[in-house]
Short mmCIF file of the C-alpha atoms (twelve columns), coordinates in Angstrom:
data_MODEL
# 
_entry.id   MODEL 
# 
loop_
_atom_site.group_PDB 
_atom_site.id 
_atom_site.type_symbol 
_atom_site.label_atom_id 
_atom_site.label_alt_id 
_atom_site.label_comp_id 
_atom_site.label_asym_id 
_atom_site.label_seq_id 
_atom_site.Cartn_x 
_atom_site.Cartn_y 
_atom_site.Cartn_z 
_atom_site.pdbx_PDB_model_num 
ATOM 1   C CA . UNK A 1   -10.307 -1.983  -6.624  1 
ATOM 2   C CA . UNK A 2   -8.850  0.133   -3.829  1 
ATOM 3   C CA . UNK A 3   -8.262  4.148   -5.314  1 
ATOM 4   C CA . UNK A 4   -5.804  5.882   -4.505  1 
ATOM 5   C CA . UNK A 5   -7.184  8.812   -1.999  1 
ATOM 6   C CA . UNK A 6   -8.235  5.414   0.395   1 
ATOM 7   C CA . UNK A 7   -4.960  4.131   0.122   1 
ATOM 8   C CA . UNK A 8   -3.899  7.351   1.033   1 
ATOM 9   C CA . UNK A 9   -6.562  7.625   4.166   1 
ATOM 10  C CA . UNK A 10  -5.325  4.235   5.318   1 
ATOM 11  C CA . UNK A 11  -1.613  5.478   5.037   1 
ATOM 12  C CA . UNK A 12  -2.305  8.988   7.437   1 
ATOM 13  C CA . UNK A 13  -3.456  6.702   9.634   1 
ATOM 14  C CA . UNK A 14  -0.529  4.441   10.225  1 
ATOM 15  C CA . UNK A 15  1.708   7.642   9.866   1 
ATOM 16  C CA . UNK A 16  -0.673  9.174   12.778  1 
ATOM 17  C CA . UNK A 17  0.175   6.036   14.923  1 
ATOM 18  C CA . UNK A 18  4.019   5.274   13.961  1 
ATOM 19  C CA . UNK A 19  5.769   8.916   13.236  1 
ATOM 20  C CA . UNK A 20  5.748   10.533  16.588  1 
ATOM 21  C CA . UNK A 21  7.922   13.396  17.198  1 
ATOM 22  C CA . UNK A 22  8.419   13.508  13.462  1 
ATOM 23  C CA . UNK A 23  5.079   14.034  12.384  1 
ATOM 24  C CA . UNK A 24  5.341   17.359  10.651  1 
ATOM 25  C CA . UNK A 25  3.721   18.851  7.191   1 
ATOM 26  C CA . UNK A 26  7.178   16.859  5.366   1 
ATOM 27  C CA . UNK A 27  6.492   13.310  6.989   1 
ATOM 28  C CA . UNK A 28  3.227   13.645  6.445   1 
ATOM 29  C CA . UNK A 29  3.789   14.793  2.364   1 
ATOM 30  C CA . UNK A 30  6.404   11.827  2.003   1 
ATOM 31  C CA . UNK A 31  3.902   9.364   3.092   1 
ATOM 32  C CA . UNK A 32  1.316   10.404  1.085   1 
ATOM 33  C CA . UNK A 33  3.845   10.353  -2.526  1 
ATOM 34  C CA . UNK A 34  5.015   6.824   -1.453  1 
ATOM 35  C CA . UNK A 35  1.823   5.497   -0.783  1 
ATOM 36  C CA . UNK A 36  0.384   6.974   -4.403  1 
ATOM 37  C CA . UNK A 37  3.493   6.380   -6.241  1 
ATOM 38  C CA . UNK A 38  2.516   2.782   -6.964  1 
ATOM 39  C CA . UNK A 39  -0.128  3.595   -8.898  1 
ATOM 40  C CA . UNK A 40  1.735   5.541   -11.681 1 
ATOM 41  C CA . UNK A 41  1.681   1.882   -13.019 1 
ATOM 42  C CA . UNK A 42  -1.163  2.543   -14.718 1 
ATOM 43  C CA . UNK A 43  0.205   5.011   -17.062 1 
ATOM 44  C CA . UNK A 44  2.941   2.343   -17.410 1 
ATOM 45  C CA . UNK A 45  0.576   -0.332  -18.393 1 
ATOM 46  C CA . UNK A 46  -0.136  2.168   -21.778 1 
ATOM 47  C CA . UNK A 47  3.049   0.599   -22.866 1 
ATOM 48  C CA . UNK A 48  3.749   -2.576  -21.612 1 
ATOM 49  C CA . UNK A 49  2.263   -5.820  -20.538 1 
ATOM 50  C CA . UNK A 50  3.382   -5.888  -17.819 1 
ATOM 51  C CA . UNK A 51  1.580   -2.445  -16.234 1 
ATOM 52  C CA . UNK A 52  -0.477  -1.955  -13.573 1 
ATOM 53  C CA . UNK A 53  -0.687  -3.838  -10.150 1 
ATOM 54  C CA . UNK A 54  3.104   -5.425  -11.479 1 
ATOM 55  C CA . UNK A 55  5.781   -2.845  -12.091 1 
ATOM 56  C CA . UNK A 56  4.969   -0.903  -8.404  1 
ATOM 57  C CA . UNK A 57  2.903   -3.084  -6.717  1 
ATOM 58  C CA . UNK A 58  5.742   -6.068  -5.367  1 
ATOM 59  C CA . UNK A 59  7.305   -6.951  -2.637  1 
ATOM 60  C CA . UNK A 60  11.070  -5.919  -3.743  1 
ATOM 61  C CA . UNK A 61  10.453  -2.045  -3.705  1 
ATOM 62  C CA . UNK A 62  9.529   -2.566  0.047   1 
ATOM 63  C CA . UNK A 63  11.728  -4.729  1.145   1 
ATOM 64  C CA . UNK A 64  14.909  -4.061  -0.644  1 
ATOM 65  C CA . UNK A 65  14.567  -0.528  0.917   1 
ATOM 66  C CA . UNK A 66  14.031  -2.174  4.447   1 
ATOM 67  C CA . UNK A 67  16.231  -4.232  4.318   1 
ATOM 68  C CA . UNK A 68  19.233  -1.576  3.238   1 
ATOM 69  C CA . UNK A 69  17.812  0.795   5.900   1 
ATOM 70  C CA . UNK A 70  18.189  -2.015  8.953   1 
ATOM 71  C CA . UNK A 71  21.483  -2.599  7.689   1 
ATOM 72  C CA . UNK A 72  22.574  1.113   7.584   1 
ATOM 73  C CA . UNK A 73  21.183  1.833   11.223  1 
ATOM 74  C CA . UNK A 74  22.283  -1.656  12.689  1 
ATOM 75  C CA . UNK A 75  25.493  -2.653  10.896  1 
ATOM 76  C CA . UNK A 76  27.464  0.720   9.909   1 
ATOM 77  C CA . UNK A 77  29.732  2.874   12.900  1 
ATOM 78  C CA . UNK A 78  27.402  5.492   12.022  1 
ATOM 79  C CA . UNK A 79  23.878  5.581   9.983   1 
ATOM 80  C CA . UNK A 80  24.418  7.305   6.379   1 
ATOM 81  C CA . UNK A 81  20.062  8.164   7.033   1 
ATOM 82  C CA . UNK A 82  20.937  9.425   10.397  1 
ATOM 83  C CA . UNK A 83  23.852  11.697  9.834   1 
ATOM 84  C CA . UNK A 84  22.435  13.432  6.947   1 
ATOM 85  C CA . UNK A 85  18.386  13.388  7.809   1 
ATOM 86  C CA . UNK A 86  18.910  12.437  11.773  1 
ATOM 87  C CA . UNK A 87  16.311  10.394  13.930  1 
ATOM 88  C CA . UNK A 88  13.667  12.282  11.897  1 
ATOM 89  C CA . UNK A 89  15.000  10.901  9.010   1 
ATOM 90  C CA . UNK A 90  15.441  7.341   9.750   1 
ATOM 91  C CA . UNK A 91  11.616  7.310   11.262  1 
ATOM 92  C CA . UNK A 92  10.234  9.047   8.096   1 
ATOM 93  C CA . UNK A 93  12.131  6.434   6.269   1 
ATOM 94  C CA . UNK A 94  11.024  3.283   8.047   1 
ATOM 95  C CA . UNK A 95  6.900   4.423   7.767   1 
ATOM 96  C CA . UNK A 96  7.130   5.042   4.301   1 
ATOM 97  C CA . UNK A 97  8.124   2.102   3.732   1 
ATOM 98  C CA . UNK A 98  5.544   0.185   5.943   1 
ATOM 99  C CA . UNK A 99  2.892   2.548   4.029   1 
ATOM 100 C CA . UNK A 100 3.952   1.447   0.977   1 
ATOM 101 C CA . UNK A 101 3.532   -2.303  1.636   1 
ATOM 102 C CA . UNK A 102 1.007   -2.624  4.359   1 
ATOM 103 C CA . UNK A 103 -1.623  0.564   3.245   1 
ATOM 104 C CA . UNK A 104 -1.139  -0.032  -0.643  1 
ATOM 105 C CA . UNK A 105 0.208   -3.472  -1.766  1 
ATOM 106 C CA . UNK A 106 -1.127  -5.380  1.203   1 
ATOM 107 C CA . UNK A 107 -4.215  -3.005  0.476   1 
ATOM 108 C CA . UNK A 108 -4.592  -4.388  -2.619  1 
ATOM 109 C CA . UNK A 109 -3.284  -7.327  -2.429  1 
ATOM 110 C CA . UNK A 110 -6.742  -8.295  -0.124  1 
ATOM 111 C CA . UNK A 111 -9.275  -5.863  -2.088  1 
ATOM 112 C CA . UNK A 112 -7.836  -6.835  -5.662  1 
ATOM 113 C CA . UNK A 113 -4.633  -8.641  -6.989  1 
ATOM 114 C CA . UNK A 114 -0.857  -7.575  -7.245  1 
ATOM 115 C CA . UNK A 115 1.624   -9.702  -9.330  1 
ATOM 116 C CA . UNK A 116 3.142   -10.021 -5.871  1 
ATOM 117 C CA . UNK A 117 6.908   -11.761 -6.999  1 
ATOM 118 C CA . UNK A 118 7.462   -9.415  -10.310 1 
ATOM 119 C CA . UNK A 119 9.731   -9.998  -11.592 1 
ATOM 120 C CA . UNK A 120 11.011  -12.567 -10.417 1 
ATOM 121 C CA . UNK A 121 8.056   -14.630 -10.534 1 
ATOM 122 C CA . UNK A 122 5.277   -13.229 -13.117 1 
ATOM 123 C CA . UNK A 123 2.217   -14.034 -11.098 1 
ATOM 124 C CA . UNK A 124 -0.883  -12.405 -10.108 1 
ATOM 125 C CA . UNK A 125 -2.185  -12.963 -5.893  1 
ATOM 126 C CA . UNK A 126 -5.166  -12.512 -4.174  1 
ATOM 127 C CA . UNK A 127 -5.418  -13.107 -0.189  1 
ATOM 128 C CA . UNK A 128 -8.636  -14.366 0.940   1 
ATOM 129 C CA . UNK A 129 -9.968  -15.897 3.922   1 
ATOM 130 C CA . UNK A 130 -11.943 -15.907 7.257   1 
ATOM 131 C CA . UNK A 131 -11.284 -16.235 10.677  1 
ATOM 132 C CA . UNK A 132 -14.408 -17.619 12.854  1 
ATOM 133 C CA . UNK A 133 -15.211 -18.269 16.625  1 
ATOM 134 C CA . UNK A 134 -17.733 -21.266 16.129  1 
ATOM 135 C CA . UNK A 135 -19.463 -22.705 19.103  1 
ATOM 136 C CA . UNK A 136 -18.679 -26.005 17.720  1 
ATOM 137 C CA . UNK A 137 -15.139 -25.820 16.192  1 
ATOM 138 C CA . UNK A 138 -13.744 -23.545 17.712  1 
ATOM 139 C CA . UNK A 139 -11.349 -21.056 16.168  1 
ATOM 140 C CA . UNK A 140 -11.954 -21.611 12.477  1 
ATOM 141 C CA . UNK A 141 -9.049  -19.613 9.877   1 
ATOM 142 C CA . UNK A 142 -8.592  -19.684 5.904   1 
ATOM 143 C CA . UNK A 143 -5.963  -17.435 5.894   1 
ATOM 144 C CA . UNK A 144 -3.343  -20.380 6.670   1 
ATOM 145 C CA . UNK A 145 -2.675  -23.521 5.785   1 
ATOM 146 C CA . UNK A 146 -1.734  -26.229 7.794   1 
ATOM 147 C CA . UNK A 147 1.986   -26.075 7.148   1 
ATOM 148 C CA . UNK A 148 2.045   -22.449 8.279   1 
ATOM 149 C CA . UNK A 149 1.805   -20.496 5.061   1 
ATOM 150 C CA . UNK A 150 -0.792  -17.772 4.032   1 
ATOM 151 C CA . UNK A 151 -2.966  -18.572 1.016   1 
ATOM 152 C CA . UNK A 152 -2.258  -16.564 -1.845  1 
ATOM 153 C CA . UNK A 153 -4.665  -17.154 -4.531  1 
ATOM 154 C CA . UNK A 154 -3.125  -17.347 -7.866  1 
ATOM 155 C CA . UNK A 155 -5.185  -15.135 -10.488 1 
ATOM 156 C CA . UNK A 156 -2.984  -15.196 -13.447 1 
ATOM 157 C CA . UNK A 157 -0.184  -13.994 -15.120 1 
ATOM 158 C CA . UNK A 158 0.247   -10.070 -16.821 1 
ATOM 159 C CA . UNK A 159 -0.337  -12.026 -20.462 1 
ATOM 160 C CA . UNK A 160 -3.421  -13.859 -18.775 1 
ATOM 161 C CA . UNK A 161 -4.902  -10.904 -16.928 1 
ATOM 162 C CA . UNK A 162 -6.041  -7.688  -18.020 1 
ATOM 163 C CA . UNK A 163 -6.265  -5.276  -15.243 1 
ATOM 164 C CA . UNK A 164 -8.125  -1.941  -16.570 1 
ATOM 165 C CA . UNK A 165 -7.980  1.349   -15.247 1 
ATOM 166 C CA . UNK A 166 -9.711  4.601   -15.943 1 
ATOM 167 C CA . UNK A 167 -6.202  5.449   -17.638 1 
ATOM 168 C CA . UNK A 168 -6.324  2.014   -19.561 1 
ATOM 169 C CA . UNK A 169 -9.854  1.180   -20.053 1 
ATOM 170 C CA . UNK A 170 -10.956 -2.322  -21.599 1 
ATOM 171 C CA . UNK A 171 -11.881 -1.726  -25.410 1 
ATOM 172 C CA . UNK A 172 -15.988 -2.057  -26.322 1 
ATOM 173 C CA . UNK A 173 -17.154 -5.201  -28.424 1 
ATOM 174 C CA . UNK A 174 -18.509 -2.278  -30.856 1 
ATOM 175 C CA . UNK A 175 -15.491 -0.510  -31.053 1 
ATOM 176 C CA . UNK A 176 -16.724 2.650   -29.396 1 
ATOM 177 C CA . UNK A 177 -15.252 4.898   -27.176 1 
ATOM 178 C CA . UNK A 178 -14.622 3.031   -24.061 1 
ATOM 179 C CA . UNK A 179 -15.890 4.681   -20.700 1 
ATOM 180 C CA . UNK A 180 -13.166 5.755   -18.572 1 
ATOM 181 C CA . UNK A 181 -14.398 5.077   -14.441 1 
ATOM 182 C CA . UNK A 182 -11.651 6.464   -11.980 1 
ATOM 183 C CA . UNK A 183 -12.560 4.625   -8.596  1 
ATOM 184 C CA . UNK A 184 -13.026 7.075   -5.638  1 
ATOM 185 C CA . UNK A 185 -15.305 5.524   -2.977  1 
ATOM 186 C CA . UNK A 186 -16.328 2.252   -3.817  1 
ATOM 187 C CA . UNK A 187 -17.280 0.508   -0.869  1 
ATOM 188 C CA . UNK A 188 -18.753 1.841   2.584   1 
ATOM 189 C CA . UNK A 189 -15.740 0.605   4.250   1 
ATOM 190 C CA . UNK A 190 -13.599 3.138   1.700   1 
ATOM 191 C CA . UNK A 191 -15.531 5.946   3.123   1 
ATOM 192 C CA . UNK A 192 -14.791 5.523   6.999   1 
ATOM 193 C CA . UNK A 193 -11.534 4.702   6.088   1 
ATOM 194 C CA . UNK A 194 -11.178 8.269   3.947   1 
ATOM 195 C CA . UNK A 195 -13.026 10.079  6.869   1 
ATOM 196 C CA . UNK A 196 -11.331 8.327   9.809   1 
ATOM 197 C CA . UNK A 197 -7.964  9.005   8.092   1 
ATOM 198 C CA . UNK A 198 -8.423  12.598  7.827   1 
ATOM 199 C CA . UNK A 199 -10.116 13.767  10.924  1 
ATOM 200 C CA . UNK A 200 -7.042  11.932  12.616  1 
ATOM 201 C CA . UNK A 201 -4.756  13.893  10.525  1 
ATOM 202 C CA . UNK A 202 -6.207  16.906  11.747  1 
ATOM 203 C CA . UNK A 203 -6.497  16.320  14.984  1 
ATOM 204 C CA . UNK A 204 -2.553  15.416  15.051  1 
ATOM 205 C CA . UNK A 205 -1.764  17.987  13.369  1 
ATOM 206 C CA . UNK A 206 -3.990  20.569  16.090  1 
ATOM 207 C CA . UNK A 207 -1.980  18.359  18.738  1 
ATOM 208 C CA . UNK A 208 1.347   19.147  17.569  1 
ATOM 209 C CA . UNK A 209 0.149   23.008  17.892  1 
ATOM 210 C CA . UNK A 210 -0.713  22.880  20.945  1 
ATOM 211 C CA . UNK A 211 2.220   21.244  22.217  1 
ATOM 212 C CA . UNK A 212 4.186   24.059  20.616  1 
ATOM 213 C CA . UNK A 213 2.223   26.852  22.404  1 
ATOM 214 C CA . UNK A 214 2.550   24.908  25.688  1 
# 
């Protein structure tokens, strides 16, 4: 299970890459609450079935927001984003919202499962596959089938699977106090990811100063 602080490394990086001129200390803090906001799900899950990895982890809260954005900047005289944030604004707007579903859903969605349809359809996904150059086949892939769609592995529904956090550990067989684990680094890939993420944030960050003394 991805933590949050790598989703968050992942994130910096794409905002390093996509915000540009709008890279500043309030881009930068936007990204970073979007892309941890999802998991406030497991607090959720304290009270309902349907908790974490369901309630902020879907496709709607990304997309909705997309596609009301491409329609505000592509079908209005005049953007509502633009005229009150301006171009800052509507870039800001449109990375947050590829943060939250490529560097936390889709995060998860390939190091874990999301209930990926909630609610509209109550079902947890995993994407697996591999994608090989054999000297024999050729270019081998999982990921797709053969009439064109990605292979979501179906993992259950939120009454069929338990997800447990640190916040919502799984209860002993004695009836002791469950341990509560709160993933950090969890994989070696994790930790370039978390290190990678924030010496590029730095280093954009030094950029931008420099570019102001110049």
């Amino acid at each position: 299970m991805t933590s949050t602080i790598v989703h968050i490394a992942f994130a910096l990086l794409v905002a390093a890459a996509l915000l540009g001129a709008a890279f500043d200390w309030r881009s930068v803090l936007l990204v970073v609450i979007v892309t941890a906001l999802p998991d406030l799900d497991s607090f959720i899950a304290l009270y309902t079935v349907a908790g974490h990895r369901t309630l902020l982890h879907n496709v709607w809260i990304g997309t909705v927001p997309a596609i009301a954005l491409w329609a505000d900047c592509n079908l209005r005289a005049e953007s509502i984003v633009g005229r009150r944030w301006g171009p800052w604004g509507i870039r800001v707007a449109w990375v947050c919202i590829v943060c939250y579903l490529f560097a936390h859903v889709g995060l998860d969605l390939v190091d874990g499962v999301v209930n990926l349809f909630w609610p509209v359809h109550d079902q947890f996904y995993r994407l697996t596959g591999t994608i090989e150059l054999s000297s024999q086949r050729g270019i081998v892939q999982t990921f797709v089938d053969g009439e064109g769609f990605l292979l979501f592995e179906p993992e259950g529904t939120t009454r069929e699977l338990e997800i447990t956090t640190g916040v919502d550990p799984a209860p002993t067989d004695d009836g002791s106090t469950p341990e509560r684990v709160f993933p950090v680094i969890g994989a070696g890939w994790e930790l370039v990811v978390l290190v990678t993420g924030g010496l590029v944030t730095i280093a954009r960050f030094r950029l931008a100063e420099e570019i102001e003394r110049s």
